[in-house]
C-alpha positions, 0 to 999 in steps of 0.5 A: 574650314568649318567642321559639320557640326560648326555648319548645322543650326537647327530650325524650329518647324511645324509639320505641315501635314492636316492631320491637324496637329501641326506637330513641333518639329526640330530640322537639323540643316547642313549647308542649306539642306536639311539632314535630320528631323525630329520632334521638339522636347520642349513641346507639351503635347509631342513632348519629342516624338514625331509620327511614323509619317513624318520622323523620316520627312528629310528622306521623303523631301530629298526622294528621288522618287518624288514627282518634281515635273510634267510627266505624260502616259507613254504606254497602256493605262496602268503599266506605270510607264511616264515619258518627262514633258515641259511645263509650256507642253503640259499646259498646253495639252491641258488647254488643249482638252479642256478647250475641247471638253468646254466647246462639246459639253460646256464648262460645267463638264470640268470638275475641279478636285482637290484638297490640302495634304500638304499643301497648307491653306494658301495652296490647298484651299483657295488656289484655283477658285478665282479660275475656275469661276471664271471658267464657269466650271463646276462648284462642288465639294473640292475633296469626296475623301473627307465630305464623304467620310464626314457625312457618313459619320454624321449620319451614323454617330451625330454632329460631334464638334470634337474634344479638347486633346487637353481634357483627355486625361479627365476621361476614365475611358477612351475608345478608339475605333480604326485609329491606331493613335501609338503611331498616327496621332501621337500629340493625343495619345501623350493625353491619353496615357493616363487614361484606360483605352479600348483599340477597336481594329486588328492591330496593337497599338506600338506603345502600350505602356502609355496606357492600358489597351484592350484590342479588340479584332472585328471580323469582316462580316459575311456576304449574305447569299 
Protein backbone atom coordinates (compact mmCIF):
# COMPACT_ATOMS: atom_id res chain seq x y z
CA UNK A 1 0.00 0.00 0.00
CA UNK A 2 1.12 3.65 -0.86
CA UNK A 3 2.53 5.55 1.98
CA UNK A 4 0.75 9.32 1.96
CA UNK A 5 3.59 10.96 0.73
CA UNK A 6 3.78 8.14 -2.33
CA UNK A 7 -0.22 9.48 -2.98
CA UNK A 8 0.17 13.41 -2.82
CA UNK A 9 1.28 15.21 -6.17
CA UNK A 10 0.85 18.83 -5.86
CA UNK A 11 -0.67 20.90 -8.76
CA UNK A 12 0.05 23.99 -9.92
CA UNK A 13 -3.22 26.61 -9.40
CA UNK A 14 -4.01 30.20 -9.42
CA UNK A 15 -6.20 32.12 -6.98
CA UNK A 16 -9.32 32.71 -8.21
CA UNK A 17 -10.45 35.51 -6.11
CA UNK A 18 -10.69 39.36 -8.27
CA UNK A 19 -8.44 40.83 -6.42
CA UNK A 20 -7.06 40.50 -9.65
CA UNK A 21 -3.80 39.23 -8.88
CA UNK A 22 -4.29 35.79 -9.52
CA UNK A 23 -2.16 34.84 -7.43
CA UNK A 24 0.24 31.53 -7.85
CA UNK A 25 -0.85 28.74 -5.80
CA UNK A 26 0.95 25.35 -4.70
CA UNK A 27 -2.49 22.64 -3.83
CA UNK A 28 -0.94 19.58 -2.28
CA UNK A 29 -3.92 16.78 -3.29
CA UNK A 30 -4.25 13.34 -1.36
CA UNK A 31 -6.45 10.78 -2.97
CA UNK A 32 -8.09 13.39 -4.87
CA UNK A 33 -8.80 16.07 -2.17
CA UNK A 34 -6.83 18.96 -1.57
CA UNK A 35 -4.86 18.81 1.82
CA UNK A 36 -2.75 21.90 1.71
CA UNK A 37 -2.05 25.26 0.19
CA UNK A 38 0.40 27.51 -0.32
CA UNK A 39 2.02 30.19 -2.35
CA UNK A 40 4.67 29.34 -5.24
CA UNK A 41 8.25 30.29 -4.80
CA UNK A 42 9.02 30.10 -8.17
CA UNK A 43 6.68 33.18 -8.62
CA UNK A 44 8.50 36.63 -9.14
CA UNK A 45 5.57 38.96 -7.58
CA UNK A 46 4.34 36.41 -4.59
CA UNK A 47 7.65 34.88 -4.56
CA UNK A 48 5.70 31.87 -1.84
CA UNK A 49 3.52 33.82 -0.01
CA UNK A 50 -0.38 33.68 -0.04
CA UNK A 51 -2.85 36.21 1.56
CA UNK A 52 -4.75 35.89 4.61
CA UNK A 53 -7.94 35.16 2.35
CA UNK A 54 -6.77 32.28 0.66
CA UNK A 55 -3.50 30.64 2.57
CA UNK A 56 -5.96 28.60 4.28
CA UNK A 57 -8.31 28.02 0.89
CA UNK A 58 -8.19 24.13 1.53
CA UNK A 59 -10.16 24.53 4.98
CA UNK A 60 -12.74 27.03 3.29
CA UNK A 61 -13.45 24.79 0.25
CA UNK A 62 -13.89 21.56 2.62
CA UNK A 63 -16.08 24.13 5.44
CA UNK A 64 -18.98 22.55 6.59
CA UNK A 65 -20.42 25.58 6.82
CA UNK A 66 -20.36 26.19 3.17
CA UNK A 67 -23.86 26.63 1.35
CA UNK A 68 -23.79 23.82 -0.92
CA UNK A 69 -28.17 23.68 -1.46
CA UNK A 70 -31.38 25.65 -1.75
CA UNK A 71 -32.20 26.72 1.64
CA UNK A 72 -35.49 28.62 2.42
CA UNK A 73 -36.31 31.24 5.58
CA UNK A 74 -38.19 28.83 8.17
CA UNK A 75 -38.77 31.70 10.95
CA UNK A 76 -38.60 35.60 11.22
CA UNK A 77 -36.27 37.56 8.93
CA UNK A 78 -32.98 38.03 10.53
CA UNK A 79 -32.96 34.83 13.12
CA UNK A 80 -30.89 33.05 10.77
CA UNK A 81 -33.18 30.18 10.75
CA UNK A 82 -33.07 28.16 7.07
CA UNK A 83 -34.94 24.85 6.36
CA UNK A 84 -32.75 22.49 3.25
CA UNK A 85 -35.18 22.71 -0.06
CA UNK A 86 -34.98 21.09 -3.46
CA UNK A 87 -33.34 22.44 -6.23
CA UNK A 88 -36.71 21.37 -8.72
CA UNK A 89 -38.49 23.48 -5.12
CA UNK A 90 -36.15 26.47 -5.38
CA UNK A 91 -36.68 26.91 -8.94
CA UNK A 92 -40.26 26.92 -8.52
CA UNK A 93 -40.71 29.45 -5.90
CA UNK A 94 -38.73 31.23 -8.00
CA UNK A 95 -40.84 31.15 -10.78
CA UNK A 96 -43.55 31.30 -8.80
CA UNK A 97 -42.77 35.11 -7.49
CA UNK A 98 -41.20 36.17 -10.28
CA UNK A 99 -44.17 35.33 -12.50
CA UNK A 100 -45.98 37.11 -10.35
CA UNK A 101 -44.01 40.32 -9.98
CA UNK A 102 -43.79 40.12 -13.80
CA UNK A 103 -47.60 39.82 -14.37
CA UNK A 104 -48.20 43.12 -11.32
CA UNK A 105 -45.51 45.35 -12.47
CA UNK A 106 -43.81 44.01 -15.58
CA UNK A 107 -40.55 42.62 -16.34
CA UNK A 108 -38.44 45.63 -15.55
CA UNK A 109 -39.52 45.30 -11.72
CA UNK A 110 -36.96 42.38 -11.80
CA UNK A 111 -33.23 43.62 -11.37
CA UNK A 112 -30.46 41.13 -11.87
CA UNK A 113 -27.55 41.72 -9.59
CA UNK A 114 -24.26 40.05 -9.46
CA UNK A 115 -20.78 40.21 -9.83
CA UNK A 116 -17.81 37.75 -10.10
CA UNK A 117 -16.06 36.81 -6.33
CA UNK A 118 -15.08 33.84 -7.08
CA UNK A 119 -16.73 33.05 -9.84
CA UNK A 120 -14.32 33.80 -12.82
CA UNK A 121 -15.44 35.26 -15.92
CA UNK A 122 -17.74 32.59 -17.60
CA UNK A 123 -19.94 32.35 -14.24
CA UNK A 124 -19.39 36.13 -12.92
CA UNK A 125 -19.76 37.98 -15.88
CA UNK A 126 -21.89 36.70 -18.40
CA UNK A 127 -24.24 34.15 -16.96
CA UNK A 128 -27.33 35.05 -17.13
CA UNK A 129 -27.48 38.06 -19.51
CA UNK A 130 -29.08 35.78 -22.57
CA UNK A 131 -31.96 35.35 -19.83
CA UNK A 132 -32.50 37.97 -18.35
CA UNK A 133 -32.76 39.68 -22.11
CA UNK A 134 -35.23 37.60 -23.04
CA UNK A 135 -37.20 38.29 -19.66
CA UNK A 136 -36.94 41.74 -20.65
CA UNK A 137 -35.72 42.37 -17.04
CA UNK A 138 -33.90 45.44 -16.30
CA UNK A 139 -30.34 46.32 -17.69
CA UNK A 140 -28.11 47.86 -15.28
CA UNK A 141 -24.65 47.83 -13.58
CA UNK A 142 -24.54 44.12 -12.41
CA UNK A 143 -22.42 45.19 -9.29
CA UNK A 144 -23.13 48.88 -6.77
CA UNK A 145 -20.04 47.53 -4.95
CA UNK A 146 -17.67 48.40 -7.45
CA UNK A 147 -19.35 51.00 -9.90
CA UNK A 148 -20.16 52.79 -7.01
CA UNK A 149 -16.80 52.80 -5.32
CA UNK A 150 -15.38 53.71 -8.95
CA UNK A 151 -17.44 56.64 -9.48
CA UNK A 152 -17.00 58.08 -6.16
CA UNK A 153 -13.36 57.70 -6.62
CA UNK A 154 -13.33 59.23 -10.21
CA UNK A 155 -15.33 62.08 -9.02
CA UNK A 156 -13.05 62.48 -6.07
CA UNK A 157 -9.28 61.82 -7.45
CA UNK A 158 -9.78 61.74 -11.46
CA UNK A 159 -9.40 58.63 -14.21
CA UNK A 160 -6.41 56.82 -12.92
CA UNK A 161 -5.61 53.77 -15.33
CA UNK A 162 -3.33 52.35 -12.44
CA UNK A 163 0.43 51.52 -12.15
CA UNK A 164 2.33 48.89 -13.57
CA UNK A 165 3.11 46.79 -9.92
CA UNK A 166 6.66 46.30 -12.02
CA UNK A 167 7.61 50.21 -11.64
CA UNK A 168 6.78 50.31 -7.87
CA UNK A 169 10.45 49.83 -7.01
CA UNK A 170 11.10 53.24 -9.01
CA UNK A 171 9.04 55.14 -6.51
CA UNK A 172 10.76 56.91 -3.90
CA UNK A 173 7.25 57.43 -2.14
CA UNK A 174 3.92 55.41 -1.78
CA UNK A 175 0.77 56.14 -0.24
CA UNK A 176 -1.40 53.87 0.90
CA UNK A 177 -4.67 54.84 2.01
CA UNK A 178 -7.47 52.24 3.66
CA UNK A 179 -5.48 49.48 2.06
CA UNK A 180 -3.53 47.19 4.35
CA UNK A 181 -1.10 45.71 1.41
CA UNK A 182 1.32 43.28 4.45
CA UNK A 183 -1.78 41.03 4.44
CA UNK A 184 -4.49 41.65 1.19
CA UNK A 185 -2.33 42.49 -1.48
CA UNK A 186 0.90 40.92 -0.98
CA UNK A 187 2.03 40.57 -4.90
CA UNK A 188 2.34 44.58 -4.87
CA UNK A 189 3.77 45.00 -1.43
CA UNK A 190 7.08 42.28 -2.72
CA UNK A 191 7.54 45.85 -5.33
CA UNK A 192 7.17 47.91 -2.81
CA UNK A 193 9.45 46.83 -0.33
CA UNK A 194 12.12 48.93 -1.71
CA UNK A 195 10.37 51.90 -1.52
CA UNK A 196 9.38 54.31 1.60
CA UNK A 197 5.52 53.79 2.34
CA UNK A 198 2.87 56.14 4.31
CA UNK A 199 -0.25 53.68 5.65
CA UNK A 200 -3.02 56.33 5.98
CA UNK A 201 -5.69 53.63 8.26
CA UNK A 202 -5.86 52.53 11.89
CA UNK A 203 -3.81 49.67 11.84
CA UNK A 204 -0.14 48.60 11.25
CA UNK A 205 0.96 46.82 8.24
CA UNK A 206 1.95 42.99 9.69
CA UNK A 207 5.54 43.04 7.83
CA UNK A 208 7.12 46.34 8.35
CA UNK A 209 10.48 45.09 7.64
CA UNK A 210 9.66 45.05 3.68
CA UNK A 211 9.82 48.89 3.93
CA UNK A 212 9.70 51.75 5.81
CA UNK A 213 5.99 52.85 7.37
CA UNK A 214 4.81 55.71 8.63
CA UNK A 215 0.99 55.02 9.91
CA UNK A 216 -1.09 57.28 10.21
CA UNK A 217 -4.65 56.99 12.24
CA UNK A 218 -7.52 59.23 10.96
CA UNK A 219 -9.96 60.11 13.48
CA UNK A 220 -14.00 59.82 12.61
CA UNK A 221 -15.03 63.43 12.08
CA UNK A 222 -17.56 64.70 14.15
CA UNK A 223 -21.21 65.14 13.59
CA UNK A 224 -21.63 68.66 13.37
CA UNK A 225 -25.23 69.88 15.19
Amino acid sequence: MASASERRTVVRAACPHDCPDTCAMLVTVEDGRAVAVRGDPEHPFTRGGLCVKVNNYEQRVYSPDRVLHPLKRSGPKGTGQFERISWDEAVEMIRDRWTGIIGKYGPTAILPYSYLGTEGILNGLNVGDAFFNRLGATISERTFCDSGSCTAYFMTIGPSPGMDPERFKHSKYIILWACNTGILAISSLTEKSRCHHSVTDNFKLAEADRGSFLVTRPQRPRRLS
